[in-house]
ZAGU-861941 format. One record per residue (C-alpha): residue number from 1; x, y, z; residue in three letters; chain. Coordinates in Angstrom, 2 decimals, always signed. Example, Ala and Ser with C-alpha at 12.3 -4.5 7.8 and 13.67 -1.06 7.14 Angstrom:
BEGIN
1|+12.30|-4.50|+7.80|ala|A
2|+13.67|-1.06|+7.14|ser|A
//
This chain:
BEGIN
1|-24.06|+63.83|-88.87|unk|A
2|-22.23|+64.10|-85.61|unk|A
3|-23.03|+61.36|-83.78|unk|A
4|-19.58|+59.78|-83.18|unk|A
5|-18.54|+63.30|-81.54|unk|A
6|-21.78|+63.91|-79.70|unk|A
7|-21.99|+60.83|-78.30|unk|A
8|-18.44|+58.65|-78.13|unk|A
9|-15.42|+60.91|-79.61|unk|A
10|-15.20|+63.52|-76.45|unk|A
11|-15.69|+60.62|-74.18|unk|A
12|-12.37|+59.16|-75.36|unk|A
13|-10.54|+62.04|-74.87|unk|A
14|-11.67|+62.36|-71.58|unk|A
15|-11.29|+59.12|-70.37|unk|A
16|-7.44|+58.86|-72.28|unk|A
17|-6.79|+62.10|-71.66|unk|A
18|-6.97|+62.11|-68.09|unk|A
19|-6.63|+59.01|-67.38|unk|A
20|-3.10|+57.91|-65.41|unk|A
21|-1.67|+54.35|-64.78|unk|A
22|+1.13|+55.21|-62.76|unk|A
23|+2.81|+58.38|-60.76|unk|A
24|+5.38|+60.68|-63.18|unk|A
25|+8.21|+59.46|-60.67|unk|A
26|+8.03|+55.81|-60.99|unk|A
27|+7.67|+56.49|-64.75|unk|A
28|+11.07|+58.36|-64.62|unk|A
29|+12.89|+56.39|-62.48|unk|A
30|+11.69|+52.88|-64.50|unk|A
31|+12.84|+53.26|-68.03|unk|A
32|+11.99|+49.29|-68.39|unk|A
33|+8.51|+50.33|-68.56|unk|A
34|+8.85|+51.42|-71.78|unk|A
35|+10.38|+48.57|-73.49|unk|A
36|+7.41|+46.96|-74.83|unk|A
37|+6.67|+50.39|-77.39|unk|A
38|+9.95|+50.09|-79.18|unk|A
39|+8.63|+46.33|-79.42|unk|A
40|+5.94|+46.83|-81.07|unk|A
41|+4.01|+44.79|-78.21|unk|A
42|+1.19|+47.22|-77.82|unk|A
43|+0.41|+47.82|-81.30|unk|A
44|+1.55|+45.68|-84.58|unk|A
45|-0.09|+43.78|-87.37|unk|A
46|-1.28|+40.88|-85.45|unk|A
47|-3.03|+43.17|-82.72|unk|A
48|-4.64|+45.47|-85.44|unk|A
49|-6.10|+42.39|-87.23|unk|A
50|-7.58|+40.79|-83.93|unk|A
51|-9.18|+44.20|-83.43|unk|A
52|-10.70|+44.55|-87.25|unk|A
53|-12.11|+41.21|-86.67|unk|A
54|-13.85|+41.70|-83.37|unk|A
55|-15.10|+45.15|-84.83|unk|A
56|-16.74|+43.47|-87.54|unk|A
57|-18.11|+40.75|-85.19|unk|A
58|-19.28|+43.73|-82.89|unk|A
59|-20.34|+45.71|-85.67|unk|A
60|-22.62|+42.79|-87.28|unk|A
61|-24.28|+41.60|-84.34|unk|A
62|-25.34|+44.56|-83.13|unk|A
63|-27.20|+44.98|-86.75|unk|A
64|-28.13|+41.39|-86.67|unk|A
65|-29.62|+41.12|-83.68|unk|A
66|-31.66|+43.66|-83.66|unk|A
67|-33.21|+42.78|-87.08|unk|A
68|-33.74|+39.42|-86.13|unk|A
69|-36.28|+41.01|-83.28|unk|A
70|-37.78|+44.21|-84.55|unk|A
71|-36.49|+44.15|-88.11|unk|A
72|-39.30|+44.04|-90.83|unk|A
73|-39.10|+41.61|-93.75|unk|A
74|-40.81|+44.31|-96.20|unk|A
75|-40.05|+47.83|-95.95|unk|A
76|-43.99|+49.52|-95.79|unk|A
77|-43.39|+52.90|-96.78|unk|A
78|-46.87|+53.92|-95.00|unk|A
79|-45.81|+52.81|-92.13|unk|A
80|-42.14|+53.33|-91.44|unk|A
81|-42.03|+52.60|-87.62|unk|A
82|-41.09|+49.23|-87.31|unk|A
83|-37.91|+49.99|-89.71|unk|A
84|-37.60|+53.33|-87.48|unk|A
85|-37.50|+50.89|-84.02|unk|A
86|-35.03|+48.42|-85.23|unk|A
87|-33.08|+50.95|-87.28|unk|A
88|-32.69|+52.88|-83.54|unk|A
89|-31.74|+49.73|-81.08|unk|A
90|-29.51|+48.79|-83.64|unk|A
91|-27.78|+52.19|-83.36|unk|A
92|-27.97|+51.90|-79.13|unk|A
93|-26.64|+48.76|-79.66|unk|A
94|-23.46|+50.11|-81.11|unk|A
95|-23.45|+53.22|-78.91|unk|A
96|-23.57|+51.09|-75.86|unk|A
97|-20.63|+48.87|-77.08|unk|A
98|-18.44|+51.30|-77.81|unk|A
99|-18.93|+53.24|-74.21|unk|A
100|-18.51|+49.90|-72.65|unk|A
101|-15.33|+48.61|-74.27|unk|A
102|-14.12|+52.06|-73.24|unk|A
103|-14.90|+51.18|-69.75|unk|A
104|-13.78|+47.67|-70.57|unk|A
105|-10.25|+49.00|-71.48|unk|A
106|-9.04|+52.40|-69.28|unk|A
107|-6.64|+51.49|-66.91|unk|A
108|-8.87|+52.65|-63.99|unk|A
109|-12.57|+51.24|-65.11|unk|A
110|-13.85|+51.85|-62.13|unk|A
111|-11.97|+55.49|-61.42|unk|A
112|-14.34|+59.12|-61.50|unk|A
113|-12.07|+59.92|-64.62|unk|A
114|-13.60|+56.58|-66.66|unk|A
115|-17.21|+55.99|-64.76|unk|A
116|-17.99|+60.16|-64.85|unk|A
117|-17.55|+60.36|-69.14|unk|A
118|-19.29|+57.30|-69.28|unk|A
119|-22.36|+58.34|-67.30|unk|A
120|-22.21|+61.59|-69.51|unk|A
121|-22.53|+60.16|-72.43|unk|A
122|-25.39|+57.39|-71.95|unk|A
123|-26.91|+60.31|-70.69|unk|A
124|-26.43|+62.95|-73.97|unk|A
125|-27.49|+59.69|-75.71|unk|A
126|-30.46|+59.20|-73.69|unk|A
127|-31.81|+62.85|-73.91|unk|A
128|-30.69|+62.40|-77.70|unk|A
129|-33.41|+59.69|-78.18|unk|A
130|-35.77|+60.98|-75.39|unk|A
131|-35.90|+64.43|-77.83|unk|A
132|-35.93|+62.08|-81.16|unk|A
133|-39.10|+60.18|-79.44|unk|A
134|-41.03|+63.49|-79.39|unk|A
//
């Protein structure tokens, strides 16, 4: 039941939250910076629909793919593993993309603040399916 906060929501917030493009002087002293907001250049209708549609793209390969390689054509209710295997990379699948276009999108990918949150949570999903496997 909490799976997005376990393993993705608090690794936003870190990686937004303390995340920092540029010093709180330049920011000041550059009111320009700011023009694209009022624009609507970050966020408006066009933006929001390109990002639906790659979430649904995301979102149906990394159920498609899966099933394609470990997915069962009949669900065998004696023997529930094979559903259980594909049912689980599917979910890694989508835990791993998220993490990644995370990474993909902080303005310092490679900074502690973005790489350390990251680690953390591969790893609380890792001992999540590590203790799920036993």
């Amino acid at each position: 039941i909490g799976f997005n906060v376990i393993y993705s929501a608090w690794h936003i917030l870190f990686v937004i939250g303390f995340d920092h493009d540029i010093s709180d002087e330049i920011a000041c002293s550059k009111p320009k910076l700011y023009e694209v907001g009022p624009r609507r250049g970050l966020f408006n209708a066009r933006l929001f629909t390109k990002w639906m549609i790659t979430a649904v793209i995301q979102g149906v390969m990394a159920w498609i793919i899966p099933f394609i390689f470990f997915g069962p054509l009949e669900y065998d209710k004696t023997a529930p593993v094979d559903f259980w295997v594909f049912s689980t990379v599917a979910f890694s699948a989508i835990n791993i993309i998220v993490d990644l276009k995370l990474v993909l999108y902080a303005q310092n990918p490679l900074g502690k603040v973005t790489l350390l949150p990251t680690a953390g949570a591969f790893a609380c999903y890792g001992f999540a399916l590590f203790m799920i496997g036993y």
